[in-house]
C-alpha positions in Angstrom: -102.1 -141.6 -44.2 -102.8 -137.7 -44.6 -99.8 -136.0 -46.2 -97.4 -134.5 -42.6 -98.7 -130.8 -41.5 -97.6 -128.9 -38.5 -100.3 -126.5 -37.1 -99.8 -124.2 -34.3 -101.3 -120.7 -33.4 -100.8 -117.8 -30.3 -103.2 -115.4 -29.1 -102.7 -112.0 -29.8 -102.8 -110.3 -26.7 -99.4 -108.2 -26.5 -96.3 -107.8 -28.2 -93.7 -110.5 -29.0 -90.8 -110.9 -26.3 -87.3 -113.0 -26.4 -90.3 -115.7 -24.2 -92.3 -115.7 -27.2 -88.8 -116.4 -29.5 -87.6 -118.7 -27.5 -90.4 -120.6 -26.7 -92.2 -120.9 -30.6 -90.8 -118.8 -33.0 -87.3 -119.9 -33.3 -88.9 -123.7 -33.5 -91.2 -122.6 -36.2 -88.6 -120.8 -38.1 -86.8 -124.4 -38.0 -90.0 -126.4 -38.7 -90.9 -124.7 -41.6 -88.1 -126.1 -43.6 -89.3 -129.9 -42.8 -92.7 -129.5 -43.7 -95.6 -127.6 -44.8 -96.6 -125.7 -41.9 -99.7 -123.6 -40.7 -99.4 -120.8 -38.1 -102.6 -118.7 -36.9 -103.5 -115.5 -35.1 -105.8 -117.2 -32.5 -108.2 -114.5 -31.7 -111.1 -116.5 -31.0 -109.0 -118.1 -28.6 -107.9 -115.1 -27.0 -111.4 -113.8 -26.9 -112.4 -117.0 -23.9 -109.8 -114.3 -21.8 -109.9 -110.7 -23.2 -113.8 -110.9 -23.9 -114.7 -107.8 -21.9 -111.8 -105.6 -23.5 -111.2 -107.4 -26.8 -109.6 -103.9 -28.2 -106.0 -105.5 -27.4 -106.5 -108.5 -29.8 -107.0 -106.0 -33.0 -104.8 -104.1 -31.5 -102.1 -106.2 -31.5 -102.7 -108.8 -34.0 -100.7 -106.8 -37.0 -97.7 -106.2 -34.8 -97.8 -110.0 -33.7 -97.6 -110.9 -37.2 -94.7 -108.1 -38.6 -92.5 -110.2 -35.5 -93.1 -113.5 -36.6 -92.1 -112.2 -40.4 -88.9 -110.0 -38.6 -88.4 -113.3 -36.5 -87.8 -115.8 -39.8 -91.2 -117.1 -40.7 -91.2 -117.3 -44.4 -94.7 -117.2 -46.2 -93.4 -118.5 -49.3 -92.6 -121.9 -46.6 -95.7 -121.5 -44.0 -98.9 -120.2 -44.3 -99.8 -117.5 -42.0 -103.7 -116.6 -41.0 -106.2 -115.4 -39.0 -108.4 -117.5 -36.9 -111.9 -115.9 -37.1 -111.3 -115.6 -40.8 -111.8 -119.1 -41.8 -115.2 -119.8 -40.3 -114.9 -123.4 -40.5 -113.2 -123.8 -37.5 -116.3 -122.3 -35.3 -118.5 -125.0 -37.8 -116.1 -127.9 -37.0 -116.3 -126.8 -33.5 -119.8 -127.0 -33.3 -120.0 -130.4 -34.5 -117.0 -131.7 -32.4 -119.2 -131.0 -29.1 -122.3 -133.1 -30.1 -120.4 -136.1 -29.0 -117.5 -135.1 -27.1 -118.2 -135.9 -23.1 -118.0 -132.6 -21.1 -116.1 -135.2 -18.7 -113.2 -134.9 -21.0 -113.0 -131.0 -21.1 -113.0 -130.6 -17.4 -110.1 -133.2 -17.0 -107.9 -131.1 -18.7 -105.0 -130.0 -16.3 -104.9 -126.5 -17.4 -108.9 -125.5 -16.7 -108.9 -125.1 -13.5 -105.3 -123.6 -12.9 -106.0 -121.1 -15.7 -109.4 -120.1 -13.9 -107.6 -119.5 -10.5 -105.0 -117.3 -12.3 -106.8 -114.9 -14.3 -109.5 -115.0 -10.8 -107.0 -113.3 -9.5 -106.9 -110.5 -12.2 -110.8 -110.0 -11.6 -111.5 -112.1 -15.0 -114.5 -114.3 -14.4 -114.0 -117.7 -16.9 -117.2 -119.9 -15.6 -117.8 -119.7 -18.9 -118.9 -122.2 -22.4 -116.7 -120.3 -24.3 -113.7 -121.1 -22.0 -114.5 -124.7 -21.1 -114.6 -125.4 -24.5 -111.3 -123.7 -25.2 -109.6 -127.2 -25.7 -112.0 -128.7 -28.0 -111.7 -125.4 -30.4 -108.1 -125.9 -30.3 -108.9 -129.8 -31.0 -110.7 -128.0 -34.3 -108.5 -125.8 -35.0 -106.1 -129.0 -35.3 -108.5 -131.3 -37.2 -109.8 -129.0 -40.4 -106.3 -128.9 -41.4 -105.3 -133.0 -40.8 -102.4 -131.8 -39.4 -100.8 -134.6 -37.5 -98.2 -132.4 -36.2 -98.4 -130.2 -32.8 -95.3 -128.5 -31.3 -95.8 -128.3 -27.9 -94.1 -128.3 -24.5 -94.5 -130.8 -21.7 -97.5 -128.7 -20.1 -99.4 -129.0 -23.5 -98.9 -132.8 -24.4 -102.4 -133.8 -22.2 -104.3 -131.0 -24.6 -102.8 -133.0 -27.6 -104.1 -136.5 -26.3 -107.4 -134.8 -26.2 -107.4 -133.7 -29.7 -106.6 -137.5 -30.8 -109.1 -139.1 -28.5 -111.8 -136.7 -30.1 -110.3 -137.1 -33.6 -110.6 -141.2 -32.8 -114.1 -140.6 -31.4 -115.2 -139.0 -34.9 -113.8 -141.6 -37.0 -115.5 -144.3 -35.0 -119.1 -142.8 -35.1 -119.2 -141.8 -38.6 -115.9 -143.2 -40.3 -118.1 -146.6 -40.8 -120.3 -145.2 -44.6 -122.9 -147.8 -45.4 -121.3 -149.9 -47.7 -118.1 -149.3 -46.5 -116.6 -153.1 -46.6 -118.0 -153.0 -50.7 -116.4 -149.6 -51.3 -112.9 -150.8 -49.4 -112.8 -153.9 -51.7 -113.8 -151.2 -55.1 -110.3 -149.4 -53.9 -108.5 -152.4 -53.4 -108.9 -152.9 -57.0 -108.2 -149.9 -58.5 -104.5 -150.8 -56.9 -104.2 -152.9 -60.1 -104.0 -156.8 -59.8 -100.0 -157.0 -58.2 -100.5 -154.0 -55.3 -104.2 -155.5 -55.1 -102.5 -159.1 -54.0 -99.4 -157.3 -51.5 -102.3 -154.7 -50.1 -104.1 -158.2 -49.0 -101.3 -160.0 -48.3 -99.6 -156.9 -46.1 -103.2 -156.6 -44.4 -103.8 -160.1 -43.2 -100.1 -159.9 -42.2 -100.9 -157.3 -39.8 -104.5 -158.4 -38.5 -103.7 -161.3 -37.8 -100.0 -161.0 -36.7 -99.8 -157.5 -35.4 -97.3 -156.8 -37.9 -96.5 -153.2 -37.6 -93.8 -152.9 -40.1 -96.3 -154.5 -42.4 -99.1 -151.9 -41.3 -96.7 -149.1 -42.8 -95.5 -150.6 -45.8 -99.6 -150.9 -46.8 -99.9 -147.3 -45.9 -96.7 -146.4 -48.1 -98.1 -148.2 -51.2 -101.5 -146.3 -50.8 -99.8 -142.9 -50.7 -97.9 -143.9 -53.7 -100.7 -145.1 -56.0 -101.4 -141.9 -58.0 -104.8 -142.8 -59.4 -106.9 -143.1 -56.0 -109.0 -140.4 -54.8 -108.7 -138.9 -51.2 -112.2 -141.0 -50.6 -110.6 -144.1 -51.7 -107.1 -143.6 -50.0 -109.2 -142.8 -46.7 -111.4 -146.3 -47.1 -108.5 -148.3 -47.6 -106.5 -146.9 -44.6 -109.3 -147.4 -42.4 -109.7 -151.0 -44.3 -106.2 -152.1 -43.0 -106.7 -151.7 -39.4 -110.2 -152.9 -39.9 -112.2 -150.1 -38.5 -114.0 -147.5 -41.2 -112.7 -144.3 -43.2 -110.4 -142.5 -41.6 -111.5 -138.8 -41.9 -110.0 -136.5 -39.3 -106.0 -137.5 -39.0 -104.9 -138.3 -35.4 -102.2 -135.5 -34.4 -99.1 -136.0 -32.6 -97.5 -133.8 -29.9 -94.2 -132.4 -31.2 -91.5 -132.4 -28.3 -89.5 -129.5 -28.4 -87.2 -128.2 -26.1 -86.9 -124.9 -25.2 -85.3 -123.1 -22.8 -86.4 -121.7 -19.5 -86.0 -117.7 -20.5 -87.9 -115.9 -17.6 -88.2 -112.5 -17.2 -86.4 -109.6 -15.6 -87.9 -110.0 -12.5 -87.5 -113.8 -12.4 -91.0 -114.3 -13.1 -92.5 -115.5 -16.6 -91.5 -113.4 -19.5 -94.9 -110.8 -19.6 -95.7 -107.7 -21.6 -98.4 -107.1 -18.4 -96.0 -107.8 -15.9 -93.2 -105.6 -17.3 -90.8 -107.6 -16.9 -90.1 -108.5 -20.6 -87.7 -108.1 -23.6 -89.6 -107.5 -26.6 -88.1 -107.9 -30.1 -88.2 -104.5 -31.4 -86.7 -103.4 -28.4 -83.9 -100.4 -29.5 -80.1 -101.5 -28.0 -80.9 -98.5 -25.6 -83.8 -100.3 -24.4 -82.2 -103.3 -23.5 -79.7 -101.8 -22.0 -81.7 -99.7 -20.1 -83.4 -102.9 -19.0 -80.8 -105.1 -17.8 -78.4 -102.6 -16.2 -81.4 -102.0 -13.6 -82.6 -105.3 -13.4 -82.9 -106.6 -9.7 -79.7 -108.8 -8.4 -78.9 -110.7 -5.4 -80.3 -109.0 -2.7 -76.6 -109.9 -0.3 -75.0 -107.9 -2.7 -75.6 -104.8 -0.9 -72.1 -103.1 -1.9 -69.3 -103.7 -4.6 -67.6 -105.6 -2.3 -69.8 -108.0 -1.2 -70.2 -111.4 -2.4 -73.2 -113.1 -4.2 -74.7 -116.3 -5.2 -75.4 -116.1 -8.9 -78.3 -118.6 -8.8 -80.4 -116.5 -6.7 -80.4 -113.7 -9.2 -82.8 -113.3 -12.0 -79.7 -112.3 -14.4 -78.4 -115.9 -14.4 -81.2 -117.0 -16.6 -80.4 -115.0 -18.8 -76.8 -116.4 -18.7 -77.9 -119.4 -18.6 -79.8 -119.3 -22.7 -77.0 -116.6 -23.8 -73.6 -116.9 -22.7 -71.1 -119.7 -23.1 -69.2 -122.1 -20.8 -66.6 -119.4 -20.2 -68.3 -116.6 -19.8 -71.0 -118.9 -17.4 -67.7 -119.9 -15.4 -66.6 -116.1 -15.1 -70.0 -115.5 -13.6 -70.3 -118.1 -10.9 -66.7 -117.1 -9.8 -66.7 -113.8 -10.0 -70.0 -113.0 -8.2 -69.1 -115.6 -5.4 -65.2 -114.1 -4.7 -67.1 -110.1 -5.6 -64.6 -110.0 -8.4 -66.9 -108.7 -10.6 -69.4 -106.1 -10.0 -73.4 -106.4 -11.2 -73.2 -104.3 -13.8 -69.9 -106.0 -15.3 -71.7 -109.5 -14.7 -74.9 -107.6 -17.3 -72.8 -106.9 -20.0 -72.5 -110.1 -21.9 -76.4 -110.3 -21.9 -77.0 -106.7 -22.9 -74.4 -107.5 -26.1 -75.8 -110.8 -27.0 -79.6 -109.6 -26.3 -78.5 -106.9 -28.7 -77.0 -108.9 -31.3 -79.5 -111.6 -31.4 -82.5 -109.2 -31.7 -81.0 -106.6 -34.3 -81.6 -108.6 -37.8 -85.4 -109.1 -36.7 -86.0 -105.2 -35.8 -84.1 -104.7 -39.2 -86.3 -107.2 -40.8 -89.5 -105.5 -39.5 -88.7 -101.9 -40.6 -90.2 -103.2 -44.0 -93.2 -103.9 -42.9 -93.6 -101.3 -40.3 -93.1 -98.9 -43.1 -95.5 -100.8 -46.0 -98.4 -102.9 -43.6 -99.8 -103.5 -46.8 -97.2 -106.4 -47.3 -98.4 -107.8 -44.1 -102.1 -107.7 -45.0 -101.4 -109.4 -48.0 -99.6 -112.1 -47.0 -101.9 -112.9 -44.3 -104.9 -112.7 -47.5 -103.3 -114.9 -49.2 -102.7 -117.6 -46.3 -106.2 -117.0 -45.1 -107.0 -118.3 -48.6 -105.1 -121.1 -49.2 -106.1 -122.1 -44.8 -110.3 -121.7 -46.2 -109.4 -123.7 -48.8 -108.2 -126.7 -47.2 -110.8 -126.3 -44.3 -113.7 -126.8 -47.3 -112.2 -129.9 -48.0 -111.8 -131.5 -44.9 -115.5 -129.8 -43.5 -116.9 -131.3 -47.2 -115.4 -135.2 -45.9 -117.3 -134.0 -42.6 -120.7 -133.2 -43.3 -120.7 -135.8 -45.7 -119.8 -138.2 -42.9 -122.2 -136.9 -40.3 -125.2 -137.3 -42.6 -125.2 -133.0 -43.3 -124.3 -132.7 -47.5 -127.5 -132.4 -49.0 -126.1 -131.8 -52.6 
């Protein structure tokens, strides 16, 4: 099987909040030390929304990226880039929607709630660019083989898409003329003893539906050195008796994150005002919290609340402890505490939590040429894996004329 990846991208369309932390970044600072991982700028993407004002993506982009490095994303562990600057993914795209059903793009849960929404905000999406929003991402995916997604619940249906595209393209062209011939070339360049356990770990599984065989045949591929990706492709496919196996079928990666909404109890949003963002100053936050909205009962000092009817519970809820929590629930419901005394463990752990990664950014605040080079060299090293998947592609669908 393809070597393990993890791909994921956001669109640049504001500045990162404690939403955008809490809900990727921290996960991708923690991902990165399992395995190779690729994280985009997805301004294509963003474009499907922003096209009639698209001066926030450029905008913006930079500043999304000098949080992700202030948040923990190391480039010397994950490869950072920008979306329109590897054009294979609009090529791959283009392919992927000669034979994907438009059926299966209008099923996705997300179309036509994400149509109604920004309807509302006067943005009109009846559009190819944003019906085809999931099979882009489904590209964006597949050029990389990256067989790793991390997602939330809500995003595990656009996943299943990717896969069912990704096992559409392997069964219409996976199947090269000559490919039984070419299987059994590969099956003896193993050498004679992995030859006989390839064959014997094979029928095992064909005929038996032996899955622990299945991956112990995959394992000994991977380990034999000598075989090219071609070869390594043809006998994957050969042990589950379809054809090569050229675009890697990705998995969702569950994480969970918590619920951090924002300081009107709505989604975290830049656009709504409501949110925290990472270079915030402490006076900032402050500022923030202390005037954030509370139980509307607690109309004097003295009157009692219910903490889970106010939008600062959330907050306690991802940042303070079982004590402090406890201190909260009594305290508001006897009026022991006042609002602002019930703020002040947020405001300090807010503070504390986002000070290293506005002390981490001042570096590249003050020299943007270290961001633009780092995303250079990522958008390098992201082209060159695209050429070879989109070389195993074209050669596939009948377009290499070499």
């Amino acid at each position: 099987m393809f070597e393990d990846r993890v791909l994921s991208g956001m669109r640049p369309t504001g500045a990162m909040h404690l939403g955008h932390y809490h809900g990727a970044l921290k996960n991708w600072v923690s991902l990165q030390n399992e395995y190779p991982c690729f994280f985009f700028a997805a301004d294509w993407h963003a474009l499907t929304s922003h096209y009639e004002d698209p001066s926030v993506i450029e905008a913006t982009v930079w500043d999304m990226f000098i949080d992700w490095l202030a948040a923990g994303i190391d480039p010397s562990k994950a490869t950072l880039f920008i979306q329109s600057r590897i054009p294979q993914h609009a090529e791959l795209t283009l392919l992927l929607s000669f034979f994907t059903p438009l059926a299966w793009l209008e099923r996705v849960p997300t179309y036509k709630d994400q149509m109604e929404k920004h309807a509302e905000h006067g943005r009109d999406l009846l559009t190819y660019g944003f019906l085809g929003y999931p099979l882009m991402q489904g590209a964006d995916i597949l050029i990389y083989r990256a067989n790793k997604v991390p997602v939330g619940e809500d995003q595990v249906a656009h996943v299943e898409l990717v896969r069912e595209i990704a096992r559409r393209f392997n069964h219409l062209f996976g199947r090269e003329k000559g490919f039984e011939e070419k299987a059994e070339a590969a099956v003896k360049k193993l050498g004679p003893k992995k030859a006989k356990l390839y064959r014997t770990l094979r029928t095992r599984f064909q005929e038996q539906g032996d899955a622990a065989a299945l991956e112990q045949a995959r394992a000994l591929v991977t380990d034999t050195q000598n075989l090219s990706l071609g070869d390594q492709e043809r006998l994957y496919g050969f042990l589950e008796g379809g054809g090569r196996m050229i675009l890697s079928e990705p998995e969702a990666l569950l994480t969970s994150t918590p619920k951090l909404l924002g300081l009107d109890g709505e989604k975290m949003s830049k656009s709504q005002d409501n949110a925290i963002l990472l270079r915030d100053t402490p006076e900032h936050v402050t500022k923030k919290i202390r005037t954030m909205q509370t139980d509307p009962a607690r109309v004097r000092r003295s009157d009692p609340g219910e903490p889970t009817k106010c939008p600062v519970w959330n907050l306690h809820q991802v940042y303070s402890d079982a004590n402090t929590q406890d201190w909260v629930l009594q305290g508001c419901r006897t009026a022991g505490i006042g609002c602002l005394e019930c703020k002040q463990p947020v405001i300090d752990a807010i503070n504390a939590e986002i000070k290293p990664i506005r002390e981490r950014a001042t570096q590249y605040e003050e020299d943007p040429t270290l961001v633009r080079n780092i995303i250079q060299d990522g958008c390098e090293k992201a082209s060159d894996l695209a050429d070879e998947t989109m070389r195993d592609v074209r050669e596939a669908m009948g377009l290499n004329y070499n």
